[in-house]
Structures are given as C-alpha cells and as structure tokens.
N, C-alpha and C positions, 0 to 999 in steps of 0.2 A: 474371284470370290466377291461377290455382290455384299456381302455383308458391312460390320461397321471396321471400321481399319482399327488397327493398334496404337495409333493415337486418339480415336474415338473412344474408344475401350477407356484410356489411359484419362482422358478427360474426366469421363464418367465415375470411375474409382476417384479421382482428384475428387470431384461435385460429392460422391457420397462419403469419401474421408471428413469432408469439411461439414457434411450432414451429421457424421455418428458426435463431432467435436461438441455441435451445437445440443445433440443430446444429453452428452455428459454436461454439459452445462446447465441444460434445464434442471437435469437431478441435482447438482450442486444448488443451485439457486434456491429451487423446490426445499433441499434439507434447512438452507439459510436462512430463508423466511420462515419455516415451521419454527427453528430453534426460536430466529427474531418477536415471532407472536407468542409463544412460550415465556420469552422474558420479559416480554411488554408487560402480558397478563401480572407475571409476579409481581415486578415493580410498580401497579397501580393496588397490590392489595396492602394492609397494613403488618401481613406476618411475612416473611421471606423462609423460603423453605432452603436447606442447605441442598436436601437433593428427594426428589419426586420419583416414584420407582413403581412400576406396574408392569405387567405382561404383556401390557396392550393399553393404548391412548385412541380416543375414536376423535375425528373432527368432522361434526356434525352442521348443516346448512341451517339455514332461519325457521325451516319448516320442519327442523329433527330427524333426517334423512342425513345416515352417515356418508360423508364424502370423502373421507379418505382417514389410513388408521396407522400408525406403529406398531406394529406388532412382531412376536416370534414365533417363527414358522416351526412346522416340523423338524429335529434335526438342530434346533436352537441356533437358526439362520433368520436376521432381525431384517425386518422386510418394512418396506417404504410404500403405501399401496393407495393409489388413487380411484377415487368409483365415478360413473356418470351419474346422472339425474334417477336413469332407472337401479340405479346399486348392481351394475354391473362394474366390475373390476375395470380399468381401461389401459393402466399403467403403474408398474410392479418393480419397484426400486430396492435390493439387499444384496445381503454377501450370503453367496451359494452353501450349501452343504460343505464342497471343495474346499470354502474358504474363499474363493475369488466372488468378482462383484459380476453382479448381473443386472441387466435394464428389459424390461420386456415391457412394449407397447403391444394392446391385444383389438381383436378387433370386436364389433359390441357381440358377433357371436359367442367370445369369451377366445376365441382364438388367436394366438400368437400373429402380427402382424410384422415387426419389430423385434431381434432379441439381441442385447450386446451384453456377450458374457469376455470376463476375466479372466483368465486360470491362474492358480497364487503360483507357478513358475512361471509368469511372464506372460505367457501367450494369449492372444486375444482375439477376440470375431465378431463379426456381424451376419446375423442368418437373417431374409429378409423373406416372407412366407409371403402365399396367396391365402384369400380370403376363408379357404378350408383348412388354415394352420399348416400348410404342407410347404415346406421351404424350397426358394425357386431358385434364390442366388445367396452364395456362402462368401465369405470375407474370413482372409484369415493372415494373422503375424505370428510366423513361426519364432521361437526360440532368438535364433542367427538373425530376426529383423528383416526376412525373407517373406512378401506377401502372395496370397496365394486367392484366386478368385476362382468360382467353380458355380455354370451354372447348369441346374438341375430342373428334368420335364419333368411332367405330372405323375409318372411312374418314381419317380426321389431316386434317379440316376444321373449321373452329374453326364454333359454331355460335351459341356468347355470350359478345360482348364486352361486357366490364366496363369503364368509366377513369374516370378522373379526370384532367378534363382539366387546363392549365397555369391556366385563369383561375379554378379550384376546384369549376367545373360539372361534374356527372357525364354519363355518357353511355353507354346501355347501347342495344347493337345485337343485332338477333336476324336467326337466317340459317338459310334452310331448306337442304334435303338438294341442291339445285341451287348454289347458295352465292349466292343472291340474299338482298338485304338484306328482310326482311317487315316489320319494325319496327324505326323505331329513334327514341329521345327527341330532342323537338322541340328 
C-alpha cells in the first residue's frame, strides 16, 4: 500500500487535534475581549448599568458596516457571529438547539469550511468540508473516549475509517465506490 502509513495518519490527527484546540481558543479569547470592551465601555461612562439586556447587540466598524453580532437564534440558541468586510457571515460561535456548543468557520460562499460541534452527553467532532460545504473528513470522540476518523469522496460516502477502538486496538476499514467493506484489520 503506497499510501500514508499509520503513523502518518496518526501524525496528522495529532496536527489537527492541536488545530481544533487552538480554535476553541480563539472563541474563548473572541467571547473575552467582547465581554472586556463591554466593560471598558461601561466604566468610561458616568451611569453604571447593573445589567443590559437585548435580543441582539450588533458590533459595527468605523464606516457602520456590522462586523459581528450577539444574538439568538431560532430555537433560543445564543449565537456568537462574526462577518467579513462584505457582511458575509465567516464564523458562527453558540450553543446548538441540542444544547451542545458549536464552532462553524464558513467559507465566503457562506459555506461550512470548519465545524466543531459538542453534544451535551459528551461526545464531540470535527467535520472538515470542501469549498461546496460537502464534508470530506469527520473527527469524532465517542462516549468511552474512543476516536474515530472517516474520510468521505465527493459522493458523502466515507471511504476510510480510522478508530481506536475502547480496548486501545486500532482498526482501519477500507470501502470501495459500492460501499462494500474490501479491507479491513484482522
């Protein structure tokens, strides 16, 4: 097998574990400075407000072009939303309908490039789309702390799974264009 070996594979899950980390960082960061410029603002005026409450807060640039907004979504899921120059959306920070958190970076077609959702029992993912929003490789922590990588051609058929299983054996399956299993470890 000419392909990438299982410590390549194994690499790359490492590189893009250490990718989603830096994500959820940015949105922590992102909510900390909002809050931070929030209080700055208060504490330069002379009334102090106990508490400020709206459906929606817009943060607008120097030329009055919103750049990004607080708001609640459908489903009364409070959403974290940044826009580019032309007010396209770009990146989508809240907690889902489910209840779990979600991170969706899109791309300027408005398409998902980037999505890291939550589920409120624990389990979590990274779905990583091509430029048509059509997801090409999955990330997933099951339950038991078992991960699971799967990746998927242009038709959204996974064609190789990655895991590790619960008892610490790996387990890589390969699947042709019929979605018949052709290999998979003994």
């Amino acid at each position: 097998m000419n392909g990438p070996s299982l410590n390549d594979l194994a690499q790359r899950l490492d590189r893009l574990e250490r990718e989603n980390r830096r994500l959820k960082l940015f949105g922590i960061v992102g909510a900390v400075g909002i809050a931070a410029l929030a209080l700055t603002g208060q504490a330069l005026g002379t009334r102090v407000l106990d508490v400020v409450e709206a459906e929606r807060f817009v943060l607008r640039d120097a030329s009055g072009r919103a750049r990004s907004s607080l708001s609640m979504l459908p489903g009364d899921s409070p959403s974290l939303t940044f826009l580019d120059n032309d007010g396209t959306v770009r990146a989508q920070f809240g907690v889902m309908p489910s209840g779990g958190p979600g991170l969706s970076l899109l791309h300027a077609n408005g398409r998902p490039i980037a999505v890291i959702l939550g589920a409120p029992d624990g389990e979590s993912g990274l779905v990583l789309s091509d430029t048509f929003g059509k997801p090409r490789i999955g990330f997933r922590v099951r339950l038991d702390g078992s991960p699971r990588m799967a990746l998927i051609d242009e038709n959204q058929q996974e064609r190789l799974k990655l895991l590790a299983l619960p008892d610490g054996s790996p387990e890589l399956v390969l699947i042709d264009k019929d979605g018949k299993v052709i290999w998979k470890t003994p």
